[in-house]
N, C-alpha and C positions, 0 to 999 in steps of 0.2 A: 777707590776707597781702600785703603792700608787699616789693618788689624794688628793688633798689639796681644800676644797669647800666653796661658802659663806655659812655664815650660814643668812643673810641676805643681801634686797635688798641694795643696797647702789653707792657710789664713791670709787674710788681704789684714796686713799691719801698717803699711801705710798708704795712702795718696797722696804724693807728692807732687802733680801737677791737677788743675782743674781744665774743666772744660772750657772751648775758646783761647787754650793757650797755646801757643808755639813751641812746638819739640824739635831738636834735633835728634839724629841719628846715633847713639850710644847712648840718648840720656835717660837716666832711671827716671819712670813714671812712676812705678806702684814698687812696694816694697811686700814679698811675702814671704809668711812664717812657719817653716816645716823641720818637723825633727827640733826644735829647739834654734833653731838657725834662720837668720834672716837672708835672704833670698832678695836680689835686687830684678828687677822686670825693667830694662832696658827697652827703646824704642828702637826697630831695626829700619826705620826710614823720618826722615824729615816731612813734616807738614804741622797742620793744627786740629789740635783736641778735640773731635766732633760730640763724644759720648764716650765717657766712661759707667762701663757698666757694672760693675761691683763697689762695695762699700767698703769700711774698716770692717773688720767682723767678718764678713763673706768668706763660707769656705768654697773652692776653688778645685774642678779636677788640673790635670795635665791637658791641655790643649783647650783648653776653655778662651773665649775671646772675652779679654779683660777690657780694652778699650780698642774704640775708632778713631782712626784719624782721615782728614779729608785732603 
């Protein structure tokens, strides 16, 4: 099982993939919003979408497990 993490604190502004889908390796999943800046959350391995765990809205530390992939 592969984790998907912030890399900082922020707002979860977008969801750009749902669950059951297929990611590759560099693709933006979640987009977050810190300082006035949006913040792109990249997948650092290939698999599929098992659970994403935060929403639009959600605020977020640094190192937080944003999604799982299987």
């Amino acid at each position: 099982m592969k984790e998907i993490y912030s890399s900082m604190a922020g707002t979860v502004f977008q969801v750009l993939a749902a669950e059951g889908d297929t990611v590759s390796k560099g693709q933006t999943v979640l987009v977050l919003e810190s300082m006035k800046m949006e913040i792109p959350v990249d997948s650092e391995h290939d698999g599929t979408l098992k659970e994403i765990k935060v929403a639009v809205g959600d605020f977020v530390n640094e190192g937080d497990i944003l999604a799982v992939l299987a």
